[in-house]
C-alpha positions in Angstrom: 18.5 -9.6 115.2 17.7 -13.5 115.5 15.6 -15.2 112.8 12.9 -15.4 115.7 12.8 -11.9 116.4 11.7 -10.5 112.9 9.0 -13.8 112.8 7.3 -11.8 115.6 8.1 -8.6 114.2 6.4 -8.8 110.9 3.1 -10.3 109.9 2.1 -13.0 108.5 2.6 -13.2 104.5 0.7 -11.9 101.7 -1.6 -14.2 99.6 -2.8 -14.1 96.7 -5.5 -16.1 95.6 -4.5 -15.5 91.7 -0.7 -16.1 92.0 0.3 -17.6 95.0 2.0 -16.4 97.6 4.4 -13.3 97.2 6.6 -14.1 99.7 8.0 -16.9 101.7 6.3 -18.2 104.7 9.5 -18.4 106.4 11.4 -15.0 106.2 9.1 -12.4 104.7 12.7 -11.6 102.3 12.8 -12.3 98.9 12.8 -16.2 98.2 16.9 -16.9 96.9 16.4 -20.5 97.6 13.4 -20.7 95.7 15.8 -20.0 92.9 18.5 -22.5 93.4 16.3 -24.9 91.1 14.0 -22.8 89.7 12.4 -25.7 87.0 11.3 -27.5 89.8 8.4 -24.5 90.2 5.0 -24.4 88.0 5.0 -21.1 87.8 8.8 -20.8 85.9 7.9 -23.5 83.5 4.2 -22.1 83.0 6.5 -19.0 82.0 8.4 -20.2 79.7 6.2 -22.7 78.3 4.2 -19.2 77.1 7.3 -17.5 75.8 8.0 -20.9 74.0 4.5 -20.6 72.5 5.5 -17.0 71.9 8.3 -17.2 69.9 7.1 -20.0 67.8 4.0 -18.4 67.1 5.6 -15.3 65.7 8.3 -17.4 63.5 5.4 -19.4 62.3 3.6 -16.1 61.0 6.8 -14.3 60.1 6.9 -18.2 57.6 3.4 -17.4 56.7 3.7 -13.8 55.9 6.6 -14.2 53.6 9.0 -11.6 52.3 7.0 -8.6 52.5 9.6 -6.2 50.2 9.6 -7.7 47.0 5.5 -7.3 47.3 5.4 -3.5 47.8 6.6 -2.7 44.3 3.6 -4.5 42.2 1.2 -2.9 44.9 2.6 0.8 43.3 3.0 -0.6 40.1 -1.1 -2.1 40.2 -2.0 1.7 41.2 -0.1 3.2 38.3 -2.0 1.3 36.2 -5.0 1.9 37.6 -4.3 5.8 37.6 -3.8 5.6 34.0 -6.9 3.7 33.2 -9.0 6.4 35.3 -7.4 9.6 33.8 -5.3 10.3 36.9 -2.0 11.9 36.8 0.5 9.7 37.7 2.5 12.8 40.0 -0.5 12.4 41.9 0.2 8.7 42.7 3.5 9.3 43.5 2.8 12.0 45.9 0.0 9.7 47.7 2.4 6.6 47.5 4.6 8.5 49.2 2.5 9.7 52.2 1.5 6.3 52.7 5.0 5.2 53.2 5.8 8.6 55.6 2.9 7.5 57.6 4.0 3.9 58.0 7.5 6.0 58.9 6.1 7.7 61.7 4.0 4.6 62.9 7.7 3.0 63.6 8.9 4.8 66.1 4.8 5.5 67.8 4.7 1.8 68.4 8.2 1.4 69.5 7.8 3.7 72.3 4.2 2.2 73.7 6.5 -1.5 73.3 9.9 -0.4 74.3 7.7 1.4 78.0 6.1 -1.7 78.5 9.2 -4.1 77.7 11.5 -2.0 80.5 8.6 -2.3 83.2 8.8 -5.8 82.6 12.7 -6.0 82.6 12.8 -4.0 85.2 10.0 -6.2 87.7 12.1 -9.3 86.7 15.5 -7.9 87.9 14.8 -5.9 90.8 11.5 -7.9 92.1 8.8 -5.5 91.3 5.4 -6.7 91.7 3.4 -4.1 90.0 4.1 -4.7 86.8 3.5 -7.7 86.9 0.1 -7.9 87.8 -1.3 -3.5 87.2 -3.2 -3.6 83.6 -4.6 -6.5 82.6 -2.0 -9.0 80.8 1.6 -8.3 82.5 0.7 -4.9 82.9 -0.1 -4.6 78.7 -2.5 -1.6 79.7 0.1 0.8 81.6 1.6 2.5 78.8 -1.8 3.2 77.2 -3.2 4.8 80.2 0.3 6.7 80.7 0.0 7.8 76.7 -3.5 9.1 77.6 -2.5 10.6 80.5 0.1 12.6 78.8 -2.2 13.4 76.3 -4.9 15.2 78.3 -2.1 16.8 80.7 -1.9 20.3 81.4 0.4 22.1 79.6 2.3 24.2 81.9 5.1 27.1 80.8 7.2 29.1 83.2 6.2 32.4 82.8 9.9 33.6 82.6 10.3 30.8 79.8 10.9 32.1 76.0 7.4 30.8 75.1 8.1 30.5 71.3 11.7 28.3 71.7 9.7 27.0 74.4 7.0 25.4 72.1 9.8 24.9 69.2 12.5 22.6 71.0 10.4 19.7 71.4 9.5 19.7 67.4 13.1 20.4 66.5 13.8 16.9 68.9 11.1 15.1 67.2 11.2 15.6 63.8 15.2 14.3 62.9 14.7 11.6 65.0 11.0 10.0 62.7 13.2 11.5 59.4 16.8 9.8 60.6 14.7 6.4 60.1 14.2 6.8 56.2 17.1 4.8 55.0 17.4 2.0 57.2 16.5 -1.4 55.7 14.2 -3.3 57.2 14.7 -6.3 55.0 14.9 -7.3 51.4 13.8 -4.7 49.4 12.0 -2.8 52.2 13.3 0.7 52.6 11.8 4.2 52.4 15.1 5.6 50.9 17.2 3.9 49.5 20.2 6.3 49.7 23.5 5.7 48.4 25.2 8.3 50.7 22.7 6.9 53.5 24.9 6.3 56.7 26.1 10.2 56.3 22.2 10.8 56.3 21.3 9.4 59.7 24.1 10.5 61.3 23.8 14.0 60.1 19.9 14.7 60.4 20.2 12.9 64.0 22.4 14.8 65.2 20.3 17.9 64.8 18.4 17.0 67.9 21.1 18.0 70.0 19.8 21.9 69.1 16.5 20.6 70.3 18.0 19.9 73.9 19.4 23.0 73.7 16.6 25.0 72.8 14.9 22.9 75.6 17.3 24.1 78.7 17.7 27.8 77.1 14.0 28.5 77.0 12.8 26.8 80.2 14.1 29.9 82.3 15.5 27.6 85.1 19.0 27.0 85.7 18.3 23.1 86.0 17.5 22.7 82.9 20.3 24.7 81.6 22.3 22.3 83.1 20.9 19.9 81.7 20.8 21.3 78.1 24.7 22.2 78.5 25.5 19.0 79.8 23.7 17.2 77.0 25.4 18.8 74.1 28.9 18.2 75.3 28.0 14.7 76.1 26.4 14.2 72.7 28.8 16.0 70.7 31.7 13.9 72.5 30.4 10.6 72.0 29.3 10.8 68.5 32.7 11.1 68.0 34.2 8.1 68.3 30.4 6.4 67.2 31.0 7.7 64.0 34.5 6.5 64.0 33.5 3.2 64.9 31.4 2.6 61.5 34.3 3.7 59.4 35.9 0.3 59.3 32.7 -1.2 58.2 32.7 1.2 55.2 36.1 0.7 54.5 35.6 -3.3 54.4 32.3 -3.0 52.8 33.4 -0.5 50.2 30.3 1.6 50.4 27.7 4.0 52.9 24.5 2.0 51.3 23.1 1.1 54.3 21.0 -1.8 52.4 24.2 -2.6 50.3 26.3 -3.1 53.5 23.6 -5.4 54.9 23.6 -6.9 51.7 27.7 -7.6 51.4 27.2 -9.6 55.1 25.5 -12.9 53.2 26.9 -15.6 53.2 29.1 -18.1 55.7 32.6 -18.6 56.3 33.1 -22.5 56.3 29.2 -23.0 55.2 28.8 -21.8 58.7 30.1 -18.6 60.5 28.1 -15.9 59.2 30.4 -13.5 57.1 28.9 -10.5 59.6 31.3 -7.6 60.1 31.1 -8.6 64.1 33.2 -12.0 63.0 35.9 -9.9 61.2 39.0 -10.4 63.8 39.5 -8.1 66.1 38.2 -5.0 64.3 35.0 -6.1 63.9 34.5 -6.6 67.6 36.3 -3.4 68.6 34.1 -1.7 66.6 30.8 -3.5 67.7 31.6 -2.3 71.4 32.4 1.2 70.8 29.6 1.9 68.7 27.3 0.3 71.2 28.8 2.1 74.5 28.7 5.5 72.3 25.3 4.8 71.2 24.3 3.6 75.1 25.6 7.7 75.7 23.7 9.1 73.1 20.7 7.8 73.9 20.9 9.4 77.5 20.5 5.9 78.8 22.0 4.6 82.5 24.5 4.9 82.9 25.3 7.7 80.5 22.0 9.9 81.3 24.2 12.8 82.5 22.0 15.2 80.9 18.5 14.5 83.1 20.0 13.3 86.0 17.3 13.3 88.1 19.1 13.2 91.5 21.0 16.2 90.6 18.8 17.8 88.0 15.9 17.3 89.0 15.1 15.6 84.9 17.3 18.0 83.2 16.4 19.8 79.9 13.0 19.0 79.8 12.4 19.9 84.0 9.7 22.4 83.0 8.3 20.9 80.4 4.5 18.7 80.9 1.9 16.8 79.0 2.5 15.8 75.1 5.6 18.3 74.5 7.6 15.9 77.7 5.9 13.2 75.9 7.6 14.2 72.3 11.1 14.1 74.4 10.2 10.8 75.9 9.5 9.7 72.3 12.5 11.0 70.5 14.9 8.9 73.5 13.2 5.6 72.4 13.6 6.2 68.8 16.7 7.2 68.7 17.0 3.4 71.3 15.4 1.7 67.9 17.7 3.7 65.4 20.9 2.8 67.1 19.7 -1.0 67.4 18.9 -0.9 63.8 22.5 0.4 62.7 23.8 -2.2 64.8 22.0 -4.9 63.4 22.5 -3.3 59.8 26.1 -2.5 60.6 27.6 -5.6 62.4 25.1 -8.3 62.0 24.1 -8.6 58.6 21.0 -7.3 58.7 18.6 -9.2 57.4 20.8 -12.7 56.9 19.8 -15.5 59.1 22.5 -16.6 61.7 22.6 -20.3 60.3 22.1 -21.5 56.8 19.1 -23.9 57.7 17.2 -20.9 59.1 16.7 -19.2 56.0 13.1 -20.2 55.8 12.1 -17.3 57.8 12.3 -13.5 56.1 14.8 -11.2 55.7 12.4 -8.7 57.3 12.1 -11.3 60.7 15.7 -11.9 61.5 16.3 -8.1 61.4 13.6 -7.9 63.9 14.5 -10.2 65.8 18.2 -9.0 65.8 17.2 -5.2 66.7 14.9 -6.7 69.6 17.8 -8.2 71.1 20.0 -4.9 70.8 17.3 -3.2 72.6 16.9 -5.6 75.5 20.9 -4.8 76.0 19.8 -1.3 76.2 16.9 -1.8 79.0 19.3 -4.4 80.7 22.0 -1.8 81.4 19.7 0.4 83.1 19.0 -1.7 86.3 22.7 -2.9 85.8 25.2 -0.4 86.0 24.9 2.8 88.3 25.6 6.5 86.9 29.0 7.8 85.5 30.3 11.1 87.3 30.2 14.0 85.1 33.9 14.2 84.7 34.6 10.7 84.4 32.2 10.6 81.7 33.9 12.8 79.3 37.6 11.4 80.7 36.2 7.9 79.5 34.7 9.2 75.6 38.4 11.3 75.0 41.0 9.3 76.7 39.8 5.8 75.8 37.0 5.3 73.5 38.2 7.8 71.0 41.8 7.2 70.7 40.4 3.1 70.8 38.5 4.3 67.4 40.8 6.2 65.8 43.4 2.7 66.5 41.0 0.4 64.9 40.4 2.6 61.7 44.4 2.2 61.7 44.0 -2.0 62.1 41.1 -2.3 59.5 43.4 -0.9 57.0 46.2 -3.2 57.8 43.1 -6.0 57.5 42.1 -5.2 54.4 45.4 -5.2 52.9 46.3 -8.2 54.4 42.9 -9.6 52.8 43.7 -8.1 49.3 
């Protein structure tokens, strides 16, 4: 078909009086020359003239704000002596001191998800030229997720009547919970930690793993073979690839000489040369190694593209949680992005320092905005592999965690030993 005949075939383009035309005059297909030189349009520069103005703006605050860590312990200490002055017992202030910090906990991973939805709509119209979320909900489609939290909220809740009504109900709390408790030891900068546990990378990995029941629970209950699938398929997938995830972090503890999450953070200062950062990601070859199997084993245990072998939706219909509706798919929904946020954070605490700025000279900002900052990136690597890669086959998935990533962990434990006693 000539270039002549589909001018005549289709009409003319869409305009819009807001943004411009959609579409080329010419072709009605999407505009690849207009991105040959894509600085030359007012729209691209506009854009990143805002995320300029963005990111400065949220380093300048972040500069503003300070260290917020070392101001949480006078804050506790202020209301002790404040209790003591009124007649209060001071157990009291420790038990209400220590809701408030559960219920900035839970906020963490609340917020993340309402973000986290939002952020992948917008990756997602970028890379595969979808115009609805760019324009559906006021700013860049800011809106959605609130209407799509509401709408889960005042849902019907729907259970099969052949479904085991009481593991019904109980799976999606069994999900939840671990994955809001898993978050209580990781630092969020300087001296900003719920838990400051000395045996705290055995914590997260062993309360989040308990999820995995959860998923079980899910697909047993639902009374439909789908999801039973589903549930099965989940806990061999997530039981293989935490695996050689936990495997990977072992050569960090061995270098760092401790499972303090905030003291392996903490051993990461510094630069090599008054320059390279001493991050566990820089140590030669092991470091790297490491990095990459924790990240593709935490890309599987996430259930993200292309590991997401347990929902499956062209085979499974969604998996695990087919038969489930309103705020108990909504809890499942929650508990993926947290557990998206937890891995990020383990990588950042893990491999890049934490908290330590990437360059000397940047040290102006907080401990607590690098760490963001770091994590946000770890997450967009998430999001970005989604509308990257296509689905593994179930077989090749579990061929890939035993016959490579495994045995690839178990030979870097072996080289970080021969590193650290060629260090000592």
């Amino acid at each position: 078909m000539t270039e002549e005949t589909i001018k005549t075939k289709f009409s003319e383009p869409i305009f819009n009086r807001s943004h411009g035309r959609l579409l080329m005059p010419e072709t009605r297909y999407w505009p690849t020359r207009m991105w040959k030189s894509p600085w030359r349009l007012p729209t691209y520069r506009r854009g990143a003239a805002v995320m300029a103005g963005i990111l400065s703006g949220g380093a300048a605050a972040a500069w503003l704000l300070g260290e917020a860590g070392p101001r949480v312990a006078p804050l506790y200490s202020l209301a002790e002596r404040y209790a003591l002055q009124q007649g209060v017992p001071l157990f009291l202030v420790a038990t209400v001191w220590t809701l408030i910090k559960a219920a900035v906990l839970l906020a963490v991973p609340l917020v993340n998800a309402l973000f986290a939805v939002w952020w992948e709509r917008k990756i997602s119209a970028h890379m595969q030229s979808r115009m609805g979320p760019m324009y559906v909900g006021w700013w860049h489609g800011a809106l959605q997720t609130v209407a799509d939290g509401i709408k889960l909220f005042i849902k019907e809740d729907i259970v099969p009547e052949c479904a085991d009504k009481f593991v019904h109900l109980l799976a999606p709390v069994v999900v939840i919970i671990p994955a809001i408790v898993a978050f209580a030891p990781i630092p969020f900068g300087r001296e900003l930690v719920y838990a400051d546990l000395d045996i705290g990378t055995v914590y997260v990995f062993a309360v989040s793993g308990v999820s995995v029941m959860g998923i079980i629970m899910a697909g047993w209950s639902s009374g439909n073979k789908f999801s039973l699938l589903g549930g099965l398929r989940s806990a061999a997938q997530l039981v293989s690839y935490e695996l050689p995830r936990t495997f990977s972090v072992i050569p960090v503890i061995m270098l760092a000489g401790t499972l303090n999450l905030s003291a392996i953070a903490g051993l990461q200062a510094g630069y090599w040369g008054g320059l390279l950062p001493r991050w566990f990601i820089f140590y030669p070859v092991v470091g790297q190694v490491a990095f990459a199997v924790f990240l593709i084993a935490s890309v599987a245990e996430t259930n993200r593209i292309p590991f997401d072998i347990p929902e499956a939706e062209s085979e499974l219909v969604a998996g695990f949680n087919t038969e489930y509706s309103g705020m108990k798919f909504a809890l499942f929904f929650l508990s993926e992005f947290a557990y998206v946020l937890l891995s990020c954070l383990l990588m950042a605490a893990f491999f890049f320092g934490g908290g330590q700025p990437p360059l000397p000279f940047l040290g102006f900002l907080p401990s607590w905005a690098w760490f963001l900052a770091k994590t946000l990136t770890l997450i967009f690597c998430f999001l970005w592999f989604r509308w990257t890669f296509p689905r593994f086959r179930v077989d090749r998935l579990m061929n890939f965690n035993w016959k490579f990533l495994l045995p690839v962990s178990l030979l870097n434990i072996a080289a970080a030993g021969v590193l650290i006693w060629l260090l000592s």
